[in-house]
N, C-alpha and C positions, 0 to 999 in steps of 0.2 A: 670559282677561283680565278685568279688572275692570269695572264700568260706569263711566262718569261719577262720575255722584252716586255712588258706595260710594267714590271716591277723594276725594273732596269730603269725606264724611264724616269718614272717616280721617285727614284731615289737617286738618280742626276738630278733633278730639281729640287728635292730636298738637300740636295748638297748646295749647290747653287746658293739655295736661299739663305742656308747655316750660315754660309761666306758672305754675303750680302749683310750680313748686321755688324754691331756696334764692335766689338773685339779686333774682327779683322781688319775692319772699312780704316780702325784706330791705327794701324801699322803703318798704314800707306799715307797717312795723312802729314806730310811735312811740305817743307816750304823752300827743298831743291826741286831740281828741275831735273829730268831725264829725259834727255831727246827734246827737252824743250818744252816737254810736259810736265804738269806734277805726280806724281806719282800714283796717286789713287785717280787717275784719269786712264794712266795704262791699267792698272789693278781693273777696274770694273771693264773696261773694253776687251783686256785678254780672259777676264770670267765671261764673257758673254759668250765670246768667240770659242773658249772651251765647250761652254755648253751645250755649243750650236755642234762642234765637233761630235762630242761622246753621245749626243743624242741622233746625229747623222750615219757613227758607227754601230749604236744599235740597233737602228732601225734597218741599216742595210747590211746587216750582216745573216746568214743564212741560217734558217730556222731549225731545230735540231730535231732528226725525222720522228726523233718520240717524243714530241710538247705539239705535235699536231693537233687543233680543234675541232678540224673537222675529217673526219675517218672515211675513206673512200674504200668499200667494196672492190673486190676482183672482180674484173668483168667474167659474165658466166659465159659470153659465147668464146673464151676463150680455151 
């Protein structure tokens, strides 16, 4: 079975990729300028930067003490 965060993951990149096709790429696609930009130039630069974000706060966020992998023993000279 998977951990936590590796599903977390997964499914930021399945998000990611949903946004990255024809529907939404369509919204952005006009022929003003924002900031000097077109629009679907910020659209995919702030998707990537998102991505890079939620998969940065997954990954570093603390692990929850019961999804541990691997189970450490009491020490017995204790």
């Amino acid at each position: 079975m998977r951990s936590g965060r590796t599903q977390l993951v997964f499914f930021a990149a399945a998000t990611t990729l949903l946004l990255l096709n024809y529907p939404w790429l369509s919204l952005f696609s006009s022929h003003h300028m924002v900031f000097g930009l077109p629009p679907l130039v910020l659209y995919l630069f702030g998707l990537w930067l998102g991505f890079i974000v939620v998969v940065r706060l997954i990954v570093d966020s603390p692990q929850p003490t019961g999804d541990t992998d691997d189970e450490t023993e009491d020490d017995p000279r204790a």
